[in-house]
C-alpha positions in Angstrom: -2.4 -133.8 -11.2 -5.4 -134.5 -9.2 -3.3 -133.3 -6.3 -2.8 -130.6 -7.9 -6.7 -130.0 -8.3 -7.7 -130.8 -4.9 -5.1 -127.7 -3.7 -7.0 -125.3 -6.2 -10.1 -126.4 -4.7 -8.6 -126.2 -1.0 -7.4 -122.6 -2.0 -10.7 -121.8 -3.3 -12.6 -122.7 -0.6 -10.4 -121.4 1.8 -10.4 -117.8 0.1 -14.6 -118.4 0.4 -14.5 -118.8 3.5 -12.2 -115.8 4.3 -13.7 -113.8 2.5 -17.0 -114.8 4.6 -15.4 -114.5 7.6 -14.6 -110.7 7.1 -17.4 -109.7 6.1 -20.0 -111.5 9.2 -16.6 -109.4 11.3 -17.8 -106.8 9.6 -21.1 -106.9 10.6 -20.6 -107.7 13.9 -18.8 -104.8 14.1 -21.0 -102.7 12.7 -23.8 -104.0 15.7 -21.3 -103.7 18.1 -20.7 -99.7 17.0 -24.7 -99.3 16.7 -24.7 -100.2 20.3 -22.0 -98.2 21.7 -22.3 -95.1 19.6 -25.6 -94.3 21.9 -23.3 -94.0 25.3 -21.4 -91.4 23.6 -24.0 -89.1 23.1 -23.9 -86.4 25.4 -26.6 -86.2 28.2 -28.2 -83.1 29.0 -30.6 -81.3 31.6 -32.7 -78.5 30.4 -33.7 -75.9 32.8 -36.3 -73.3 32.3 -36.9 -69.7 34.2 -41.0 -69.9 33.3 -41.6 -66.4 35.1 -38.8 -65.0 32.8 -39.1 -67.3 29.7 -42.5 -68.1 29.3 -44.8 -65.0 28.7 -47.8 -64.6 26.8 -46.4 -61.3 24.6 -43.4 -63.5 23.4 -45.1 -66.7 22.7 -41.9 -68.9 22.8 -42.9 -72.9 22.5 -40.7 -75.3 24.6 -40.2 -77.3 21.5 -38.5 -74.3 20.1 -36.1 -74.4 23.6 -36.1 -79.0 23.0 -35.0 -78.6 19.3 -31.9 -75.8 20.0 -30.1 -78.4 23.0 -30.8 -81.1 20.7 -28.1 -80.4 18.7 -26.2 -80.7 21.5 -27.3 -84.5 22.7 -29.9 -86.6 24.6 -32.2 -84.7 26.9 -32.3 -86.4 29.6 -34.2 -84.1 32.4 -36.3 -81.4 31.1 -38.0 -79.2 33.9 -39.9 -75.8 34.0 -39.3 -73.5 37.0 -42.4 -71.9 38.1 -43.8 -69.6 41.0 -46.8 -70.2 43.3 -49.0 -67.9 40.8 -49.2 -70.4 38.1 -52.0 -71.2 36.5 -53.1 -74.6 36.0 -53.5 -74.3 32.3 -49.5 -73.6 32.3 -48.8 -76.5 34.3 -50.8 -79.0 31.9 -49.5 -77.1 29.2 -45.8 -77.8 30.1 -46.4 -81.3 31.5 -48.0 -82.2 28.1 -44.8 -80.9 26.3 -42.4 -83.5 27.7 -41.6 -81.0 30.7 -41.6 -81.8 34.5 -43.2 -78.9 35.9 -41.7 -77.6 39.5 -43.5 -75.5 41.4 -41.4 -73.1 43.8 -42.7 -71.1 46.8 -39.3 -69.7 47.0 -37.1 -67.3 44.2 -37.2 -69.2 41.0 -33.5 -68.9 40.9 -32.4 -70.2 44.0 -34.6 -73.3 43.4 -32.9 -73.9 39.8 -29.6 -73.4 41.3 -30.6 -75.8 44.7 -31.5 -78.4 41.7 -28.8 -78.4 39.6 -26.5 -79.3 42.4 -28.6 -82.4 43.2 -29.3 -83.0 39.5 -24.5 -83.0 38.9 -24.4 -85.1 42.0 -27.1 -87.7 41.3 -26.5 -88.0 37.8 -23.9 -88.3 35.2 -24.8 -85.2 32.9 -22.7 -83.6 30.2 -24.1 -80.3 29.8 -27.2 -78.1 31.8 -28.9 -75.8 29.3 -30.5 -73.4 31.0 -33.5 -71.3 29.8 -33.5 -67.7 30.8 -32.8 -63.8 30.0 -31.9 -63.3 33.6 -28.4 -62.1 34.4 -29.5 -64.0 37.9 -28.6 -67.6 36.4 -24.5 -66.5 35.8 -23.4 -67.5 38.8 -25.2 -71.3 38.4 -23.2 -71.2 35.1 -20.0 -70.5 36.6 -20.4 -73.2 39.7 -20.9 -75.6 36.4 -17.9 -74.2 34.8 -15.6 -75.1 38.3 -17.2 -78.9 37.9 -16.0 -79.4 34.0 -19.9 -79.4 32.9 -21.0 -78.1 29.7 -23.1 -74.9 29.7 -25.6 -73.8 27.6 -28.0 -70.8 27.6 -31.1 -70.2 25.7 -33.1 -66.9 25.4 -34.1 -64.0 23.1 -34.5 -60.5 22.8 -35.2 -58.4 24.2 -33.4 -58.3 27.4 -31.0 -61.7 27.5 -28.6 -60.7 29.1 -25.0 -60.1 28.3 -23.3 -61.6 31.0 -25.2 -65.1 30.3 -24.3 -65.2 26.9 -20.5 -64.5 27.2 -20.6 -67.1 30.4 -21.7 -70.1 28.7 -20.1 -72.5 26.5 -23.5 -72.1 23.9 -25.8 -69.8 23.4 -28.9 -70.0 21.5 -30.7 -67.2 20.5 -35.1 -67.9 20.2 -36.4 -65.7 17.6 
């Protein structure tokens, strides 16, 4: 009888212990998914025509522009495009909104497009968002379309153009 006893008690313990064994793997599965789940996340650049996007009469915030891509992943390079007639003003105004600020004594475009060809080969991006009403920006989209990158396009009305919107993967529409 007693050995009898001392297998109960074996089994017992035994099922204890299994049963804290499953759930610590639990949990270190669980901390090994809270770590990983990050790298999935898809990483974005967000690129903003200022001449063309930000004007005083249609008072869009770059907030506005941070909180449509979100949906779509990490941001991960956020930069304004502006000409040599920028005010100061604009400058602090877009650094102090998370934006790097880039200054272009050449067409707007052709430094955005110049850019995101350094920005796919130095960096392992997911998508490029880019900022703009301008049919100029299609042909950016379609170089990004040939490389298996995710486009996006952000703008409003009036005047974003048709082209962009039916080029890009996303489109999202600032009201």
């Amino acid at each position: 009888m007693c050995l009898r006893e001392d297998s109960e008690t074996n089994s017992g313990e035994a099922a204890e212990l299994e049963s804290k064994t499953v759930q610590e793997e639990k949990v270190e599965r669980w901390s090994l998914a809270k770590k990983i789940l990050p790298f999935f996340k898809k990483r974005i650049a967000v690129l903003v025509d200022g001449p063309n996007i930000l004007r005083k009469e249609f008072n869009v915030k770059l907030e506005e522009i941070l909180e449509a891509v979100s949906s779509l992943g990490k941001v991960q390079v956020a930069r304004v495009y502006l000409n040599q007639h920028a005010s100061e003003k604009l400058i602090e105004a877009i650094s102090n909104s998370g934006f790097e600020p880039i200054i272009s004594t050449i067409d707007v475009h052709l430094k955005m497009a110049m850019d995101v060809i350094e920005l796919i080969n130095k960096l392992d991006l997911d998508y490029i968002a880019i900022a703009s009403r301008h049919a100029r920006c299609v042909p950016i989209l379609h170089k990004l379309k040939e490389r298996n990158l995710g486009t996006a396009v952000i703008g409003f009305e009036p005047g974003f153009s048709v082209a962009l919107q039916n080029t890009a993967d996303y489109v999202f529409k600032l009201t």
